[in-house]
N, CA, C, O and CB atoms as a CASP TS submission, in Angstrom:
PFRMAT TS
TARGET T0000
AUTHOR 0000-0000-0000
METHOD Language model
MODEL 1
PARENT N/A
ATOM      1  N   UNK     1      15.812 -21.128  -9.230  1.00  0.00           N
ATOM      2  CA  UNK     1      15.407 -19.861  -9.822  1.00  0.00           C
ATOM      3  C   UNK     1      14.134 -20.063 -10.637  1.00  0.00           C
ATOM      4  O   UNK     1      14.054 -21.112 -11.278  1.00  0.00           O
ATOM      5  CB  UNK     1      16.536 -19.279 -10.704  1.00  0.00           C
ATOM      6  N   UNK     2      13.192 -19.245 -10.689  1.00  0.00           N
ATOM      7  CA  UNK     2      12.013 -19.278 -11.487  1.00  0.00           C
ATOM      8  C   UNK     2      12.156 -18.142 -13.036  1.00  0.00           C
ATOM      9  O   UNK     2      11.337 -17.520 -13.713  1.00  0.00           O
ATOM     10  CB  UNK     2      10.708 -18.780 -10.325  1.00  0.00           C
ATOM     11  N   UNK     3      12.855 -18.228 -13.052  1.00  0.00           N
ATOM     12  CA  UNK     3      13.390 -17.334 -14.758  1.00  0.00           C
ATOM     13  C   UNK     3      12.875 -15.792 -14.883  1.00  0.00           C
ATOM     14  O   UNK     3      13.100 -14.966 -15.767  1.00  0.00           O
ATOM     15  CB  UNK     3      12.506 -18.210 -16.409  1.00  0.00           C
ATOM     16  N   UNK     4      11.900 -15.668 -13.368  1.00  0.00           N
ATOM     17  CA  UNK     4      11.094 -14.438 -13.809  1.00  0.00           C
ATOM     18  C   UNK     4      11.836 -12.956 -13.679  1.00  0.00           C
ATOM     19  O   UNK     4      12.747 -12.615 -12.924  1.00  0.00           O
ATOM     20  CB  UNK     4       9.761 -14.411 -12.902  1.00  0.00           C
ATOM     21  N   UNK     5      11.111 -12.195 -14.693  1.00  0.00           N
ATOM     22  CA  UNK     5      12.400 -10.924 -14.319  1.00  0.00           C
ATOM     23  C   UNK     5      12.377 -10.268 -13.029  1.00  0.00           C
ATOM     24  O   UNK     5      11.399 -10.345 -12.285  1.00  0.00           O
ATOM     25  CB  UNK     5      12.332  -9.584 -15.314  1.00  0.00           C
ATOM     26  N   UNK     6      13.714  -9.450 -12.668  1.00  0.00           N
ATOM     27  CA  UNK     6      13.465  -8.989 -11.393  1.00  0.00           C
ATOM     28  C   UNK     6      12.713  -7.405 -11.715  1.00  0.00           C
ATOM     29  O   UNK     6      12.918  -6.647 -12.663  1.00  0.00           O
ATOM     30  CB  UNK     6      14.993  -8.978 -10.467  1.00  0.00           C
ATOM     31  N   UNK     7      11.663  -7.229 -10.393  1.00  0.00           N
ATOM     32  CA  UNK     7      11.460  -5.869 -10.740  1.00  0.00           C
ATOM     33  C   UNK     7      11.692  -4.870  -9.608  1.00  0.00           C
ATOM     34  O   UNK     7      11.489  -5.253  -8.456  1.00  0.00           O
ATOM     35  CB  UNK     7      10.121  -5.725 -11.246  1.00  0.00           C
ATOM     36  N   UNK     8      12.247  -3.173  -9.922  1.00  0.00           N
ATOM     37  CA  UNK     8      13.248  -2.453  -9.061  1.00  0.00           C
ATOM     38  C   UNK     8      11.809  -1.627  -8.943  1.00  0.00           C
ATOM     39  O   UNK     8      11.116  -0.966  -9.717  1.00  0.00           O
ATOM     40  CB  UNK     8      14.960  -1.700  -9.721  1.00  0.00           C
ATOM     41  N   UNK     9      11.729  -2.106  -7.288  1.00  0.00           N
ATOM     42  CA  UNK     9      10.113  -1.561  -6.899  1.00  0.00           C
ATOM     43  C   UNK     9      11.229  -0.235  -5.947  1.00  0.00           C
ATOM     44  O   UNK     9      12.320  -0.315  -5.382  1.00  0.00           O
ATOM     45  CB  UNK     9       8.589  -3.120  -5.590  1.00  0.00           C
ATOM     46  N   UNK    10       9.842   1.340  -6.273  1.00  0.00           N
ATOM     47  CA  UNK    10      10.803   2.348  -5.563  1.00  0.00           C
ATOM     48  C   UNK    10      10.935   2.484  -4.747  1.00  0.00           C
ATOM     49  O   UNK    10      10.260   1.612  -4.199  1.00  0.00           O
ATOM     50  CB  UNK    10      10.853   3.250  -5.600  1.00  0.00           C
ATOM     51  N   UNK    11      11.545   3.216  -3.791  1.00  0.00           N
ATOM     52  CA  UNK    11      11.885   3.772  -1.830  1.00  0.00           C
ATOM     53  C   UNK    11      10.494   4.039  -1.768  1.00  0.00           C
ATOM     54  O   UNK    11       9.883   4.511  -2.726  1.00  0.00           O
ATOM     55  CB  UNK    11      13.114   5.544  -1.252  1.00  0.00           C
ATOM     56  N   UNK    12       9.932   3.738  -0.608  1.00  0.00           N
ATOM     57  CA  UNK    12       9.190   4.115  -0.163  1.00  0.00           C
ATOM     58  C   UNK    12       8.811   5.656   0.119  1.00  0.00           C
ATOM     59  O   UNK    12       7.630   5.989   0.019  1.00  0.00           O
ATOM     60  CB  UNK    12       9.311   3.472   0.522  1.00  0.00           C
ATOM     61  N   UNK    13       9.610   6.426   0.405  1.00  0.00           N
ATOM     62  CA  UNK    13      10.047   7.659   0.642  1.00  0.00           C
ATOM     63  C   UNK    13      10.153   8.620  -0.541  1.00  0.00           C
ATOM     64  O   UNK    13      10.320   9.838  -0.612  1.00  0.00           O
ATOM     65  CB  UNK    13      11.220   7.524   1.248  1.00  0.00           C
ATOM     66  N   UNK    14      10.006   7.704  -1.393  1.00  0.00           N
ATOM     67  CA  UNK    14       9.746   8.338  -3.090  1.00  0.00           C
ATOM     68  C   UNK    14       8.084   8.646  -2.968  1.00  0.00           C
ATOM     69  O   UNK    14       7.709   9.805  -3.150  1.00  0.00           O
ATOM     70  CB  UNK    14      10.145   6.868  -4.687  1.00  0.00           C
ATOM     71  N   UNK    15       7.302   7.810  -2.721  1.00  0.00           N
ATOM     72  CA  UNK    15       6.116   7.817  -3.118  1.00  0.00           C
ATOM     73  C   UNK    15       4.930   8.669  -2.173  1.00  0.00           C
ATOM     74  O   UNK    15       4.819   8.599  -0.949  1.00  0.00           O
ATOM     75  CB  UNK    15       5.884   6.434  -3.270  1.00  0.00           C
ATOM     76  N   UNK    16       4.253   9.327  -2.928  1.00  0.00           N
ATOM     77  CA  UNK    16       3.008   9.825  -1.790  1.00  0.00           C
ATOM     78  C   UNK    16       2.387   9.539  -0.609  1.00  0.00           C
ATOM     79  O   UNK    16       2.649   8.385  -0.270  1.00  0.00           O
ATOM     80  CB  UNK    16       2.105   9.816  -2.169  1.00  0.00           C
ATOM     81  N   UNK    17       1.563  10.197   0.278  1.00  0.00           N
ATOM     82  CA  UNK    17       0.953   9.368   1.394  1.00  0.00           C
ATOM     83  C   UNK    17       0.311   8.846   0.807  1.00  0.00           C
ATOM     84  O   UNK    17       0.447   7.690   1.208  1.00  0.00           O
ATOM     85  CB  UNK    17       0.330   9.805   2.469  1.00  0.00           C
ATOM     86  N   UNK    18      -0.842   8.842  -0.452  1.00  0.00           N
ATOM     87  CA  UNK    18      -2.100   7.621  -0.461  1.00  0.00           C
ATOM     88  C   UNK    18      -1.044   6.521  -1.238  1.00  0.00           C
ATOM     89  O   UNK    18      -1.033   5.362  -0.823  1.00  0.00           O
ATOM     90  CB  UNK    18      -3.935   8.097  -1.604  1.00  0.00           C
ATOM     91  N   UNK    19      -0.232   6.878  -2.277  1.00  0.00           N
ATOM     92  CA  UNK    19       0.780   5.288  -2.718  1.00  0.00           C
ATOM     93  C   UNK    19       1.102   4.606  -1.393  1.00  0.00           C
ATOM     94  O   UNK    19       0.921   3.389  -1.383  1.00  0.00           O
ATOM     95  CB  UNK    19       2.585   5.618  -3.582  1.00  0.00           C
ATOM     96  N   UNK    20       1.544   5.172  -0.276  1.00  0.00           N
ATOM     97  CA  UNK    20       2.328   4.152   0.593  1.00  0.00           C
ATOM     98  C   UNK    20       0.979   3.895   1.267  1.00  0.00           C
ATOM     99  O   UNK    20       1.144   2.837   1.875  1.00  0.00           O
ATOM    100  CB  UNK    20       3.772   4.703   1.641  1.00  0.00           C
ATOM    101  N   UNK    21      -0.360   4.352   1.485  1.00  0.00           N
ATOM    102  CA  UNK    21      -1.401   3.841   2.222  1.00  0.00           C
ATOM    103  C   UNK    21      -2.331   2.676   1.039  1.00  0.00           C
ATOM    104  O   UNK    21      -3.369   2.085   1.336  1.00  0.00           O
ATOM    105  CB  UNK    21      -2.342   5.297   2.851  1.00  0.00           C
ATOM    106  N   UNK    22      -1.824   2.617   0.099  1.00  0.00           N
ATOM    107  CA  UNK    22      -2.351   1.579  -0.852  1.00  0.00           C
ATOM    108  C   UNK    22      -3.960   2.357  -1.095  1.00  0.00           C
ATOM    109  O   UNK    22      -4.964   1.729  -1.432  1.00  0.00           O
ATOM    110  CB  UNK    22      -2.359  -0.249  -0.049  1.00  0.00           C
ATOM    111  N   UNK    23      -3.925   3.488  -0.898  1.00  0.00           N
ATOM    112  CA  UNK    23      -5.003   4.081  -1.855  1.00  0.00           C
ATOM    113  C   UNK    23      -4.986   4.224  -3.646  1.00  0.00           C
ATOM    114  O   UNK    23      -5.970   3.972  -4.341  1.00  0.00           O
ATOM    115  CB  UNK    23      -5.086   5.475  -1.335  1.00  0.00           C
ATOM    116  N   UNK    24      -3.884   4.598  -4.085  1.00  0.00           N
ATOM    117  CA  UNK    24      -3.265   5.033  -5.300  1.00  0.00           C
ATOM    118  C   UNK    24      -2.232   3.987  -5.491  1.00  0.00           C
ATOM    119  O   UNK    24      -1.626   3.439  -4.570  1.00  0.00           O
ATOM    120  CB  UNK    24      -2.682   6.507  -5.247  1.00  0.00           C
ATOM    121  N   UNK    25      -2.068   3.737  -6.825  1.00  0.00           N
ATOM    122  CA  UNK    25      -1.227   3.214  -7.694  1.00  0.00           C
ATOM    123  C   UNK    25       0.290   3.941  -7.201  1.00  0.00           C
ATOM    124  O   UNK    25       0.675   5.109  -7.259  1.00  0.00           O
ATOM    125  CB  UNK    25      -1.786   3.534  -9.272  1.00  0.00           C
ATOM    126  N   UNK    26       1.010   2.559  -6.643  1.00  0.00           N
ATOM    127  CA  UNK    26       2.476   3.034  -6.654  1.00  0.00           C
ATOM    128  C   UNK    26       3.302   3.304  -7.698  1.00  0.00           C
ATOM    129  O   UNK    26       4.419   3.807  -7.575  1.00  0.00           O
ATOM    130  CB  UNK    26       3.149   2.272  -6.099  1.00  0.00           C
ATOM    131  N   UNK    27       2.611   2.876  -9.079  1.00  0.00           N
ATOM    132  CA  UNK    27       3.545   3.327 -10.199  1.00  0.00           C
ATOM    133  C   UNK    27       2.930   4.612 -11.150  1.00  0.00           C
ATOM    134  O   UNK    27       3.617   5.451 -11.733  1.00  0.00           O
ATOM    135  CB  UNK    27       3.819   1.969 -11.183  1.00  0.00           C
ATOM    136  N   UNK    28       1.840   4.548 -11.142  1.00  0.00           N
ATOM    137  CA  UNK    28       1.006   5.837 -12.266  1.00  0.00           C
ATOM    138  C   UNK    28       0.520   7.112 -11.112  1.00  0.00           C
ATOM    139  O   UNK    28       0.326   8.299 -11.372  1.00  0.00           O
ATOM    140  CB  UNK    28      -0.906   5.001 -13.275  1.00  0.00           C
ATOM    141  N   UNK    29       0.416   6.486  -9.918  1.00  0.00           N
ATOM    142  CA  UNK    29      -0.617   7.318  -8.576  1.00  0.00           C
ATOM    143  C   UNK    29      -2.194   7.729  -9.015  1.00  0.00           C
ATOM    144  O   UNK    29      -2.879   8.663  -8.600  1.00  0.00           O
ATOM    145  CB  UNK    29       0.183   9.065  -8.092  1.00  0.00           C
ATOM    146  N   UNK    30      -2.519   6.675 -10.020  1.00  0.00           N
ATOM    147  CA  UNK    30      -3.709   6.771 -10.388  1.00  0.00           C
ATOM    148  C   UNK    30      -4.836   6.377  -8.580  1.00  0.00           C
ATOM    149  O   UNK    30      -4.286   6.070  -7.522  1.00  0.00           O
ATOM    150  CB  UNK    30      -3.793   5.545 -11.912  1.00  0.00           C
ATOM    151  N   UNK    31      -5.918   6.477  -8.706  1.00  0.00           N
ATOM    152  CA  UNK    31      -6.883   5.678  -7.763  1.00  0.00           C
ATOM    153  C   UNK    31      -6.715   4.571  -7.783  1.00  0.00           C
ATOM    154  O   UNK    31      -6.436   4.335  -8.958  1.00  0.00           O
ATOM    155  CB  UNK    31      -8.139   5.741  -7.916  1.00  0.00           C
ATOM    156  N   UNK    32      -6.689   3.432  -7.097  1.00  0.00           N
ATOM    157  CA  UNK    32      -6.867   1.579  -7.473  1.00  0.00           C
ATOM    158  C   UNK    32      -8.179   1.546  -7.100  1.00  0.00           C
ATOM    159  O   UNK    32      -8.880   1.168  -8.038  1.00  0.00           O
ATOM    160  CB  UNK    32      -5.848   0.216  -6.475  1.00  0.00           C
ATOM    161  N   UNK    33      -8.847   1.813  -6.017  1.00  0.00           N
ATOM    162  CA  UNK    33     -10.354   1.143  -6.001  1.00  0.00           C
ATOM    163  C   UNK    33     -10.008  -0.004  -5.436  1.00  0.00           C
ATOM    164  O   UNK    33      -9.214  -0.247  -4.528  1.00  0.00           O
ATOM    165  CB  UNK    33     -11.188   0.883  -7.439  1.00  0.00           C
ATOM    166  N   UNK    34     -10.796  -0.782  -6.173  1.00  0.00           N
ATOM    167  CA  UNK    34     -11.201  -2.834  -6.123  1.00  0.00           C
ATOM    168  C   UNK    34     -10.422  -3.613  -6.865  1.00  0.00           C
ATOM    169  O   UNK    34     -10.559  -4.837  -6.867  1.00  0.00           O
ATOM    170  CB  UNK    34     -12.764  -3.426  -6.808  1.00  0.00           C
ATOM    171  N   UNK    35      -9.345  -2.865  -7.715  1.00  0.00           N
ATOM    172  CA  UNK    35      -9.165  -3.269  -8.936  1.00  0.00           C
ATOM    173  C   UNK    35      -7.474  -3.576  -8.952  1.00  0.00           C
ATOM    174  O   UNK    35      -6.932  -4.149  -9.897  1.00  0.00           O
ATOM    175  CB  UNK    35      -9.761  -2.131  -9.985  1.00  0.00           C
ATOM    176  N   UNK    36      -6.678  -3.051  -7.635  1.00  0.00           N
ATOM    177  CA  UNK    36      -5.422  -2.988  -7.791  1.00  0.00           C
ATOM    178  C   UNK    36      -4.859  -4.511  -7.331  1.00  0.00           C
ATOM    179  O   UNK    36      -5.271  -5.195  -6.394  1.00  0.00           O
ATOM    180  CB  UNK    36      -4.892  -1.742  -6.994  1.00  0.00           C
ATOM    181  N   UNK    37      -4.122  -4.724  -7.991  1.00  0.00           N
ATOM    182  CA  UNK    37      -2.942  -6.254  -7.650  1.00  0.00           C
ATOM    183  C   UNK    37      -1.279  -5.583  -6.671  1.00  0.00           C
ATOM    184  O   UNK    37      -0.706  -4.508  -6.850  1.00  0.00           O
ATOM    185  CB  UNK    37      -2.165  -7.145  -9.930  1.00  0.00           C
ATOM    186  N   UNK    38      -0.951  -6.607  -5.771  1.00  0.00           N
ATOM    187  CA  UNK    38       0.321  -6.780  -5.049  1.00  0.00           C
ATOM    188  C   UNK    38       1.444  -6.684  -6.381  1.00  0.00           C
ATOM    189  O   UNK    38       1.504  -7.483  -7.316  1.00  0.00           O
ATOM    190  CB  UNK    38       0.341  -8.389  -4.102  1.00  0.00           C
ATOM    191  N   UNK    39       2.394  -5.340  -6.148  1.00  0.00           N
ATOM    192  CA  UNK    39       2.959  -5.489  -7.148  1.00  0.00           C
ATOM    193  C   UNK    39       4.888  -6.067  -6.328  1.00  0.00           C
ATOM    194  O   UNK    39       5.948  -6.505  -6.776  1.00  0.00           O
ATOM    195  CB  UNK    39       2.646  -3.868  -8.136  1.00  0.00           C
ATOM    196  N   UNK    40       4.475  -5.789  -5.349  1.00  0.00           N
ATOM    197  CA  UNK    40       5.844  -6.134  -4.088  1.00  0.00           C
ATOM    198  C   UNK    40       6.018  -5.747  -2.985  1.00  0.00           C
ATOM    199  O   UNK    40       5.114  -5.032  -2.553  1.00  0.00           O
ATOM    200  CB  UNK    40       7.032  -5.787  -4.311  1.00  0.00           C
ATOM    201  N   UNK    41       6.965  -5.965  -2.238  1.00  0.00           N
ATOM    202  CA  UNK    41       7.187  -5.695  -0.653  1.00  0.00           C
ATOM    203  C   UNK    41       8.238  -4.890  -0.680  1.00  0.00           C
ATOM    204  O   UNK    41       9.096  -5.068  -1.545  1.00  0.00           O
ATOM    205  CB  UNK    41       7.494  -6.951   0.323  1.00  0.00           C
ATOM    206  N   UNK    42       8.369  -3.801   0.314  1.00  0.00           N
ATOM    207  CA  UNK    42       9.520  -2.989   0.220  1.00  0.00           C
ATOM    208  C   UNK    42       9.641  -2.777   2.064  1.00  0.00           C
ATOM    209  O   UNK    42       8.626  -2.518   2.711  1.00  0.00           O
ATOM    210  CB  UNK    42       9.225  -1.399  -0.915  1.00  0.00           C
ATOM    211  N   UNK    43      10.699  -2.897   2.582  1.00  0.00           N
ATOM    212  CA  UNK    43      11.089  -2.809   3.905  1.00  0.00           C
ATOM    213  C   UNK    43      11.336  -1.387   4.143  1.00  0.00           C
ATOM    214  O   UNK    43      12.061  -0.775   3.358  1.00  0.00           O
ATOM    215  CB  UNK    43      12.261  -3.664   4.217  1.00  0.00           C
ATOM    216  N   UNK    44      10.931  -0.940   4.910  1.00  0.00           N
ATOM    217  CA  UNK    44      11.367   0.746   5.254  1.00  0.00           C
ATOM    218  C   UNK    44      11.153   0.715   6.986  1.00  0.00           C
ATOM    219  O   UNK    44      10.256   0.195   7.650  1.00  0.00           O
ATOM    220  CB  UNK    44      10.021   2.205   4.310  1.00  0.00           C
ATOM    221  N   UNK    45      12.360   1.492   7.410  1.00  0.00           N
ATOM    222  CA  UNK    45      12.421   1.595   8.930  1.00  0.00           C
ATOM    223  C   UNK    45      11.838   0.313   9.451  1.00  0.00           C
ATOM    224  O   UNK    45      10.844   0.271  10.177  1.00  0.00           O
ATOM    225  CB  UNK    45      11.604   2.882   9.521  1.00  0.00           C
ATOM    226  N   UNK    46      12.485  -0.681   9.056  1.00  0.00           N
ATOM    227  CA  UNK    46      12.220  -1.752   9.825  1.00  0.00           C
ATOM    228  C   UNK    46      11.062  -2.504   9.688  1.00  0.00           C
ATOM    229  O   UNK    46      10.903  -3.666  10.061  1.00  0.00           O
ATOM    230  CB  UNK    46      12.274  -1.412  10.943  1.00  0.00           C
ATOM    231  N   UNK    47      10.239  -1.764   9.118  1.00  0.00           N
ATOM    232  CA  UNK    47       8.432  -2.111   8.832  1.00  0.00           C
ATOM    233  C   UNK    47       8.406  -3.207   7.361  1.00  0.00           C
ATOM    234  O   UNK    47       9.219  -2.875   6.499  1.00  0.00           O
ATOM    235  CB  UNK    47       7.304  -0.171   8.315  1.00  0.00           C
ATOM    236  N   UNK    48       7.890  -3.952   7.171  1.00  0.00           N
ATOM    237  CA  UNK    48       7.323  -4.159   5.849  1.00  0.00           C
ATOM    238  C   UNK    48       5.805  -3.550   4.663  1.00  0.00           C
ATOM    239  O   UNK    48       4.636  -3.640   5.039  1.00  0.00           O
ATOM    240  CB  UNK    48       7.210  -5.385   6.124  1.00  0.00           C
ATOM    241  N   UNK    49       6.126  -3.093   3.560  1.00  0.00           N
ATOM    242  CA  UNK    49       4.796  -2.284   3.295  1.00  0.00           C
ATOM    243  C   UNK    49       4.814  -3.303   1.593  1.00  0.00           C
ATOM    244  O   UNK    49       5.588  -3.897   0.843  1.00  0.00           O
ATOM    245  CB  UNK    49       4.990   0.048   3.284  1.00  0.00           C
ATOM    246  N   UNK    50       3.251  -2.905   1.764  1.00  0.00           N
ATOM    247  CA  UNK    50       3.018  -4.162   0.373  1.00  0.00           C
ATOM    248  C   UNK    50       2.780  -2.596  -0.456  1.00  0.00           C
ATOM    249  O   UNK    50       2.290  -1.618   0.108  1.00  0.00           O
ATOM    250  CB  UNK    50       1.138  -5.802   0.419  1.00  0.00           C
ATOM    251  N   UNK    51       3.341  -2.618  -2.212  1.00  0.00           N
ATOM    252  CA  UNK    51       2.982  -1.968  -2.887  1.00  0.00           C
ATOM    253  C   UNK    51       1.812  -2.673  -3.749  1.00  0.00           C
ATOM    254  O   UNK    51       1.603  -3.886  -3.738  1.00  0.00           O
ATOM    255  CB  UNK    51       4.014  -1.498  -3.395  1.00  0.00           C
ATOM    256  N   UNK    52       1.217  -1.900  -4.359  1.00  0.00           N
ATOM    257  CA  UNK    52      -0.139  -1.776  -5.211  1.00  0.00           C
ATOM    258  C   UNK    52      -0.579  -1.215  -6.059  1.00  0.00           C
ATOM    259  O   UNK    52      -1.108  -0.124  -5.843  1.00  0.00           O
ATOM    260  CB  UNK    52      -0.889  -1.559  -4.825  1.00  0.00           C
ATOM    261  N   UNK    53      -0.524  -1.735  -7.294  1.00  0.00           N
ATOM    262  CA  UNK    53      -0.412  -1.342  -8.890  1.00  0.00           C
ATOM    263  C   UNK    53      -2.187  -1.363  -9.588  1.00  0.00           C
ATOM    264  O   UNK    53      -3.058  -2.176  -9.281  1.00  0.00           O
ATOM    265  CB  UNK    53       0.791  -2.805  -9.825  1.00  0.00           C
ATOM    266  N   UNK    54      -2.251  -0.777 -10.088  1.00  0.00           N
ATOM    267  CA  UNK    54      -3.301  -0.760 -10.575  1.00  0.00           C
ATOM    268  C   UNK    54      -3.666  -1.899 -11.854  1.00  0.00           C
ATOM    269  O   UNK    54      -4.862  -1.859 -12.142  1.00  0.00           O
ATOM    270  CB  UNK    54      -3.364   0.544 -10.862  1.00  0.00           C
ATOM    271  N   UNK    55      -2.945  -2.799 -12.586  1.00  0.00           N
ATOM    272  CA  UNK    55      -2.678  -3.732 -12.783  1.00  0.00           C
ATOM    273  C   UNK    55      -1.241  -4.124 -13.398  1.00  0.00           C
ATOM    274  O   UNK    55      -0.165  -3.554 -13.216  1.00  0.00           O
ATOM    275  CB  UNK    55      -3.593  -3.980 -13.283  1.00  0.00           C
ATOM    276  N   UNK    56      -1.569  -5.421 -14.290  1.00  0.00           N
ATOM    277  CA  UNK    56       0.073  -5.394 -14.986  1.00  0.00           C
ATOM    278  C   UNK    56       0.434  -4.984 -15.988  1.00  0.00           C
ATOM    279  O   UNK    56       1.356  -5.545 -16.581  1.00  0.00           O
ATOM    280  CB  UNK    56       0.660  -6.413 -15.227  1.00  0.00           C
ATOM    281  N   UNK    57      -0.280  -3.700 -16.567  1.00  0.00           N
ATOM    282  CA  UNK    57      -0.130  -3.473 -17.761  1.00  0.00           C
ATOM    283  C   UNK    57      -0.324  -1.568 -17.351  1.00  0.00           C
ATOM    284  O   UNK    57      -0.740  -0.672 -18.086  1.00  0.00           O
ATOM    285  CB  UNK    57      -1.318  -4.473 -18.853  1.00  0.00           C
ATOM    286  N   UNK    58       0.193  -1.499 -15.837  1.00  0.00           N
ATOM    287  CA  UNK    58       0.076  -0.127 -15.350  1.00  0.00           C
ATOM    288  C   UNK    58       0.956   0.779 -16.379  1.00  0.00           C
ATOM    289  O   UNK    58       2.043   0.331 -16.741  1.00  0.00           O
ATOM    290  CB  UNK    58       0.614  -0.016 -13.751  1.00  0.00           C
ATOM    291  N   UNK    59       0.591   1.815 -16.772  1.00  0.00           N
ATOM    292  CA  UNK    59       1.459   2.697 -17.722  1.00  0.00           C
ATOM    293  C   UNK    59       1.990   3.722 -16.458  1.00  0.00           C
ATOM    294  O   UNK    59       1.117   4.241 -15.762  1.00  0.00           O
ATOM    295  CB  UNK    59       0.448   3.578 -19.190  1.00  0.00           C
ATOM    296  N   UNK    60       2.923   3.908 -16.270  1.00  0.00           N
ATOM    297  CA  UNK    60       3.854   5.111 -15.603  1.00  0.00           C
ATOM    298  C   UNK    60       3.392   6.167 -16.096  1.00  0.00           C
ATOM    299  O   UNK    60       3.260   6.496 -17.275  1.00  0.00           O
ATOM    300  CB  UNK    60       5.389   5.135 -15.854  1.00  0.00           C
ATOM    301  N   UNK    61       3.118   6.758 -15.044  1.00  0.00           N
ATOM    302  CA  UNK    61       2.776   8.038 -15.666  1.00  0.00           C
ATOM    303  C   UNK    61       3.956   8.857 -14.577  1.00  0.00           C
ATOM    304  O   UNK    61       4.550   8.387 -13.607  1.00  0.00           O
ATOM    305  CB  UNK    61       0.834   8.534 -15.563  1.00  0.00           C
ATOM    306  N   UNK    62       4.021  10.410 -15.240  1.00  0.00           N
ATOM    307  CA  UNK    62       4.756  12.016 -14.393  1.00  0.00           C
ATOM    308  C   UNK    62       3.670  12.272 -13.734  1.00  0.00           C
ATOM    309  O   UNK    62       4.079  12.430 -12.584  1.00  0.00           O
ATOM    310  CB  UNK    62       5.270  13.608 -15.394  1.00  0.00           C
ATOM    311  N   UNK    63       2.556  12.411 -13.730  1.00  0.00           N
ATOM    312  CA  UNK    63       1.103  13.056 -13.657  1.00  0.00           C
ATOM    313  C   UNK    63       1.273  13.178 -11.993  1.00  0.00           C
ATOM    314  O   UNK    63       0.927  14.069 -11.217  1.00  0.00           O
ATOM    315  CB  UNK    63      -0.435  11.940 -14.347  1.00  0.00           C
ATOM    316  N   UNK    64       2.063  11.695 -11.746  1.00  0.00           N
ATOM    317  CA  UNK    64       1.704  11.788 -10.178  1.00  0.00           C
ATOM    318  C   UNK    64       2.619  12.598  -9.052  1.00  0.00           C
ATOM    319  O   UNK    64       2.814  13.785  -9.314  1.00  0.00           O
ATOM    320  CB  UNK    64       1.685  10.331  -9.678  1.00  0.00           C
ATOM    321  N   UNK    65       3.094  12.175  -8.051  1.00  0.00           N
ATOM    322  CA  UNK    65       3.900  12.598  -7.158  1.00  0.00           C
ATOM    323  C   UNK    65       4.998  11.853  -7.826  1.00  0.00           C
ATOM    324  O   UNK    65       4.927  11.213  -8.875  1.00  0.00           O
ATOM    325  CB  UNK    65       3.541  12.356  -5.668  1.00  0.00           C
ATOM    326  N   UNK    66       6.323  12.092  -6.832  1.00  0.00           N
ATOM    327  CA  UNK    66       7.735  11.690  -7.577  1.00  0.00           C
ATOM    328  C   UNK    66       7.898  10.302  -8.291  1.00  0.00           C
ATOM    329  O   UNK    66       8.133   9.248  -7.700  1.00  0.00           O
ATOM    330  CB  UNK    66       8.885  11.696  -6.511  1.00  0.00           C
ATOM    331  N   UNK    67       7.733  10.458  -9.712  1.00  0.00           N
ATOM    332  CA  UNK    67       7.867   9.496 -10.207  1.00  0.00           C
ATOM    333  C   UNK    67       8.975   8.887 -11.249  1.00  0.00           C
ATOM    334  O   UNK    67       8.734   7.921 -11.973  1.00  0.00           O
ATOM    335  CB  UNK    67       6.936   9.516 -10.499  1.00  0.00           C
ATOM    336  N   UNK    68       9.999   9.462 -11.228  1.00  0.00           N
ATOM    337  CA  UNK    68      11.462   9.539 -11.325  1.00  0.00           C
ATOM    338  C   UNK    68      12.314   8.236 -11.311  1.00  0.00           C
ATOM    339  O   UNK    68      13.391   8.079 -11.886  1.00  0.00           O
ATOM    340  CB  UNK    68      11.905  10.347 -10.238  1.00  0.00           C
ATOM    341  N   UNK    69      11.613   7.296 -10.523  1.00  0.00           N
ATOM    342  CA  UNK    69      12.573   6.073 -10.197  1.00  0.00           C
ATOM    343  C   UNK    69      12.008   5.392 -11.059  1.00  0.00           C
ATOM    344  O   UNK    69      12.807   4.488 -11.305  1.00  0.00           O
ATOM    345  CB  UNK    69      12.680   5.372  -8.763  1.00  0.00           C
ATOM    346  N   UNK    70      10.879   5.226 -11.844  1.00  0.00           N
ATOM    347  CA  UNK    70      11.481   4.492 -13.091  1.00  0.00           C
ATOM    348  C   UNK    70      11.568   3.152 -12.971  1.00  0.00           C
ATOM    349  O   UNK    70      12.461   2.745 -12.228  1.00  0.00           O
ATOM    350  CB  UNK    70      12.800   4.906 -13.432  1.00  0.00           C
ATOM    351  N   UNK    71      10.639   2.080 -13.692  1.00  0.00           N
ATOM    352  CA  UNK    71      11.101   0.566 -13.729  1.00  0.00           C
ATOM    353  C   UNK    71      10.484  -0.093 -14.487  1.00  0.00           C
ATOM    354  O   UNK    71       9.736  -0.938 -13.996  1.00  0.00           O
ATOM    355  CB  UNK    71      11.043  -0.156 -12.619  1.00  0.00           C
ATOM    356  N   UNK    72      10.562   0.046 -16.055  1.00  0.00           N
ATOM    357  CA  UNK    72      10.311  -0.366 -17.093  1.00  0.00           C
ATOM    358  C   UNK    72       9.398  -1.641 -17.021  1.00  0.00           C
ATOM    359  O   UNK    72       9.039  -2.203 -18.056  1.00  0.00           O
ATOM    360  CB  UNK    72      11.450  -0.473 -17.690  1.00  0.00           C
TER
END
C-alpha cells in the first residue's frame, strides 16, 4: 500500500460533454487549456476515459454541469 488517500472520482455520466472530452475541468467544469493534470481513470461501457482537473488545489464549484457527487 502507498498510504495515499483514496479519491471517489464521479460516473462518467454525471459529467458534461467537454468534462468527459477533457476540454473542462471534471471537478469545477472550469476551461483547462495547457494547464490541466490526470486526476484518474474511470471505466464506462467498457471504454477507459482519463479525467482532468484543472490542478490539485481545484475548488469544486455548482457553477458547472452536475456537480453533486462531491469528493472532498
Amino acid at each position: 500500500m502507498t498510504g495515499q488517500p483514496l479519491v471517489v472520482l464521479p460516473r462518467l455520466d454525471q459529467l458534461n460533454p467537454r468534462q468527459q472530452m477533457e476540454m473542462d475541468c471534471a471537478r469545477c467544469a472550469r476551461r483547462l487549456g495547457a494547464s490541466g493534470v490526470v486526476w484518474g481513470e474511470v471505466r464506462y461501457l467498457g471504454l477507459m476515459f482519463r479525467l482532468w482537473v484543472c490542478g490539485p488545489r481545484c475548488q469544486l464549484s455548482t457553477s458547472g454541469s452536475r456537480a453533486g457527487w462531491g469528493s472532498g
